[in-house]
C-alpha positions in Angstrom: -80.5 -17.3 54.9 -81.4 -18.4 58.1 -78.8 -21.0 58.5 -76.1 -19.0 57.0 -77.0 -16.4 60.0 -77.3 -19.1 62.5 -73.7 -20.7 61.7 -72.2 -17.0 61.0 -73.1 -16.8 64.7 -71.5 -19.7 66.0 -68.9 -19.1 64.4 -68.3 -15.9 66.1 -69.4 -17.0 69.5 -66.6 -20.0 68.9 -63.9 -17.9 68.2 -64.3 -15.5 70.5 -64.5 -18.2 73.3 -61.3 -19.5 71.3 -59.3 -16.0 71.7 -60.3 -15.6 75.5 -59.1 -18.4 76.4 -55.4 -18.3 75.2 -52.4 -16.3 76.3 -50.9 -13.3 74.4 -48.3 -14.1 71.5 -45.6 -11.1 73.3 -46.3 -9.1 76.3 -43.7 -6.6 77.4 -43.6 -4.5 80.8 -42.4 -4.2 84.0 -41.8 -6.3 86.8 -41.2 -4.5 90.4 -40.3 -6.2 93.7 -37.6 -6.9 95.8 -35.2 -9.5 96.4 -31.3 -9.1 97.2 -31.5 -5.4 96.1 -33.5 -5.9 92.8 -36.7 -3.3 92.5 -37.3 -3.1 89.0 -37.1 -5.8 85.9 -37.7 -4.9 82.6 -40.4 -8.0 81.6 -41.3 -10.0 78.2 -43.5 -12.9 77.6 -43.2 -15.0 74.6 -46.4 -17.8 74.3 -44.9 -21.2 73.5 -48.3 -23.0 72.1 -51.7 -22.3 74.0 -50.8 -22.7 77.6 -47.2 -22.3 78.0 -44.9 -19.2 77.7 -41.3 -18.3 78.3 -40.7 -15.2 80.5 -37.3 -13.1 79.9 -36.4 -10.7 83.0 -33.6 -8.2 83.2 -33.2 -6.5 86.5 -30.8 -4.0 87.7 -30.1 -1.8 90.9 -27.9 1.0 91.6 -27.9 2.0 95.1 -25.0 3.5 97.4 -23.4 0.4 98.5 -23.1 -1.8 94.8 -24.7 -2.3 91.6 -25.5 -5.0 90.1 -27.9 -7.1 87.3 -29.6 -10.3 87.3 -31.2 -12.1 84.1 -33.8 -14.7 84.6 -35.1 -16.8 82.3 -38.7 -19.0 82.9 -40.6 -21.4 81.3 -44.4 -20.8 82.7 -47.8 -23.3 82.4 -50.6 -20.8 82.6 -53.8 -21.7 83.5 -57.7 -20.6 83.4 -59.4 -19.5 86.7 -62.6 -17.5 85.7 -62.9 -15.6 82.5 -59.2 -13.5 82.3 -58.5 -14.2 85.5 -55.2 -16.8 85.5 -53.1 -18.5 87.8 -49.8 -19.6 86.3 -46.7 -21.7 87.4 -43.2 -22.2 86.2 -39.0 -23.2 86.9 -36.2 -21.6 85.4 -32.5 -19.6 86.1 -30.9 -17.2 85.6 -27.3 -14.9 86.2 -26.3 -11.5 87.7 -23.3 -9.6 88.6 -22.6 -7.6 91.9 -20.2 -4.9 92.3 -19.6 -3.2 95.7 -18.7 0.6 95.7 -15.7 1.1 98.1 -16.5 1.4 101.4 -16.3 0.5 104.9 -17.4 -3.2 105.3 -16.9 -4.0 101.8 -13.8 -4.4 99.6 -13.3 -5.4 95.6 -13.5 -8.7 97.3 -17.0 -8.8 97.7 -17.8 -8.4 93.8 -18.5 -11.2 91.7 -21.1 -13.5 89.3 -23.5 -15.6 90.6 -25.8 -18.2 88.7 -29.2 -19.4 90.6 -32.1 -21.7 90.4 -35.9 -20.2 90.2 -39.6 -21.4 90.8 -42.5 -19.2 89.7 -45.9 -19.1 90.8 -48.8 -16.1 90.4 -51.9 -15.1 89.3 -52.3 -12.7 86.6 -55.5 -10.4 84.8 -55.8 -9.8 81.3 -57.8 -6.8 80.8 -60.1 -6.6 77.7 -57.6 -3.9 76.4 -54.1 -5.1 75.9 -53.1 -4.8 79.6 -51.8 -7.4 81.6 -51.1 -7.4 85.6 -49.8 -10.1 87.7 -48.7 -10.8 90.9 -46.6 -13.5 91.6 -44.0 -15.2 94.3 -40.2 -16.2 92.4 -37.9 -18.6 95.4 -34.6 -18.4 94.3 -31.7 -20.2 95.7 -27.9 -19.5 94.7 -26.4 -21.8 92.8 -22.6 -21.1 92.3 -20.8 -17.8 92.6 -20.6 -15.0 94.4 -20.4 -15.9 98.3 -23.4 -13.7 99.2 -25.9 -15.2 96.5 -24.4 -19.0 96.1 -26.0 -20.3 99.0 -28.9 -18.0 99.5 -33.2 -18.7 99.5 -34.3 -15.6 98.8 -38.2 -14.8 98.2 -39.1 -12.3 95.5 -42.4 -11.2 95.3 -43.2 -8.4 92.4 -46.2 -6.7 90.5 -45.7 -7.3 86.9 -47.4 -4.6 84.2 -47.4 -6.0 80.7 -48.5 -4.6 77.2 -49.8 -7.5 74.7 -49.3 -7.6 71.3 
């Protein structure tokens, strides 16, 4: 009885260690910052094996002077700091759209789709309830496109808020 007990136990211990120490299987939320115009992403998180995931973003903006979208796609290492405390790290792309609202300084011209180039690098906390919050630092540099994003560095730095399941 004793023994059963003992490795009853360990076995619990084990897999909880086990569970703490990998990433959710989806995590879906929000992602606000500001880069080029974009405050607000709509966020999801798919784990690819134990320490890898693949982060979809859709972000949109409708302000006076244009509206426009943006789509970015990641693929993300995560790593363990201390207990649910992560840094994580990653490269991807995406695409968006701009379209300018008539008006002085800007013409139909000025519209167009642009594809770009992203890094990824943050630090995220997984709550013991199914909460998730991150802050993290996206460079992206235009890669072909619209003249205003094609040759552009811009630095995106946002506050993600994620529900695991």
């Amino acid at each position: 009885m004793k023994i059963t007990t003992l490795f009853s136990v360990l076995f619990l211990f084990g897999t909880i260690a086990v569970s703490a120490q990998s990433i959710s299987e989806h995590a879906l939320g929000l992602r606000l910052g500001d880069s080029d115009g974009f405050g607000a992403e709509i966020s999801y998180q798919k784990s690819i094996g134990q320490r890898n995931r693949a982060e979809f973003d859709l972000g949109w903006r409708d302000s006076r002077n244009f509206d426009a979208f943006k789509l970015t796609g990641l693929y993300q290492w995560v790593h363990q700091l201390d207990g649910n405390f992560n840094w994580y790290y990653g490269v991807g792309g995406g695409l968006g759209s701009v379209d300018f609202d008539p008006a002085p300084g800007f013409d139909d011209d000025d519209d167009g789709v642009f594809i770009f180039a992203a890094g990824d690098i943050g630090i995220e906390y997984n709550f013991d309830i199914p909460l998730l919050l991150s802050l993290d630092f996206r460079p992206e540099i235009g890669l072909v496109g619209y003249d205003g994003f094609d040759n552009d560095f811009d630095f995106d730095i946002a506050l993600g808020i994620r529900y695991q399941f």
